[in-house]
C-alpha positions as CSV (number, residue, x, y, z in Angstrom):
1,X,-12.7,20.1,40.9
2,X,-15.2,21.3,38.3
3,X,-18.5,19.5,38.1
4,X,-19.6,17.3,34.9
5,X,-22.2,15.5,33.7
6,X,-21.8,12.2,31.2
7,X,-24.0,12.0,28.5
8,X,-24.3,8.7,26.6
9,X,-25.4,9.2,22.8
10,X,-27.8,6.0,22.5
11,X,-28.0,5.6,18.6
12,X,-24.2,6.2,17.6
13,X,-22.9,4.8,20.9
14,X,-20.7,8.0,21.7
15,X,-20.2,9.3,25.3
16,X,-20.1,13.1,25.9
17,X,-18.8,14.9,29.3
18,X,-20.4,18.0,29.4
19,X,-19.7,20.9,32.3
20,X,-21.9,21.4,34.8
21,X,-20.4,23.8,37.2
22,X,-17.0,25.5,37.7
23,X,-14.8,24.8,40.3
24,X,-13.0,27.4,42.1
25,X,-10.0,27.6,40.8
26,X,-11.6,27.2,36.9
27,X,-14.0,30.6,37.5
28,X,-11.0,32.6,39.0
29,X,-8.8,31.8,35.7
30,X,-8.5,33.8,32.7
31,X,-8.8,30.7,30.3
32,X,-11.4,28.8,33.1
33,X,-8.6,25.6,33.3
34,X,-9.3,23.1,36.0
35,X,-6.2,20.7,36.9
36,X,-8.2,19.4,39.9
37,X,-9.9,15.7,39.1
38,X,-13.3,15.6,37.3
39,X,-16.7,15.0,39.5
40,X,-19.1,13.4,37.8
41,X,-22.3,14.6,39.1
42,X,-25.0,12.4,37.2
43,X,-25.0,10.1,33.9
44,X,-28.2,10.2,31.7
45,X,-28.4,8.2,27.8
46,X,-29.8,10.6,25.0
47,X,-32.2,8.3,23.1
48,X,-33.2,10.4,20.2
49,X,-30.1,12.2,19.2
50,X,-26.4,11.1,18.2
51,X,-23.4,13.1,19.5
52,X,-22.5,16.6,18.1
53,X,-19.0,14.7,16.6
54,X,-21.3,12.8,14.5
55,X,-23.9,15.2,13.1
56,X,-21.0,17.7,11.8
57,X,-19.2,14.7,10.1
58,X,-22.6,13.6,8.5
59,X,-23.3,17.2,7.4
60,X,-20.2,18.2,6.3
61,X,-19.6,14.7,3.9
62,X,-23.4,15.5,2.3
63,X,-22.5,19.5,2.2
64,X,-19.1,18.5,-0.2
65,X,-21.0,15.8,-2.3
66,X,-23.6,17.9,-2.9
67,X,-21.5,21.2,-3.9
68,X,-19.3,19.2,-6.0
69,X,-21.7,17.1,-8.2
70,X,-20.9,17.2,-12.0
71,X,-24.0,17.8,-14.2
């Protein structure tokens, strides 16, 4: 089983499992798959950031407003 660690986005509320370590298994396979159960090593809470999820959304609706504005 491969090794994660859960990060909790404080400010949009969003949890994030992020890899820590391979298993076995995951490092001896082409595509690095692990089918074993996931480890949760620690837990931590980002305070000053929101999730990646959220800053590409935000971005990507101000990026089309602003290349599409009429003057």
């Amino acid at each position: 089983m491969c090794y994660y660690e859960k990060i909790h986005f404080v400010p949009c509320g969003h949890t994030e499992p992020r890899r820590i370590q391979y298993c076995h298994f995951a490092r001896n396979d082409p595509n690095h798959q692990c089918f074993g159960a996931w480890n949760i090593k620690r837990e931590w809470e980002q305070h000053e950031s929101e999730c990646n999820k959220c800053i590409e959304s935000r971005q990507t609706v101000h990026f089309s407003k602003s290349q599409y504005q009429v003057r």
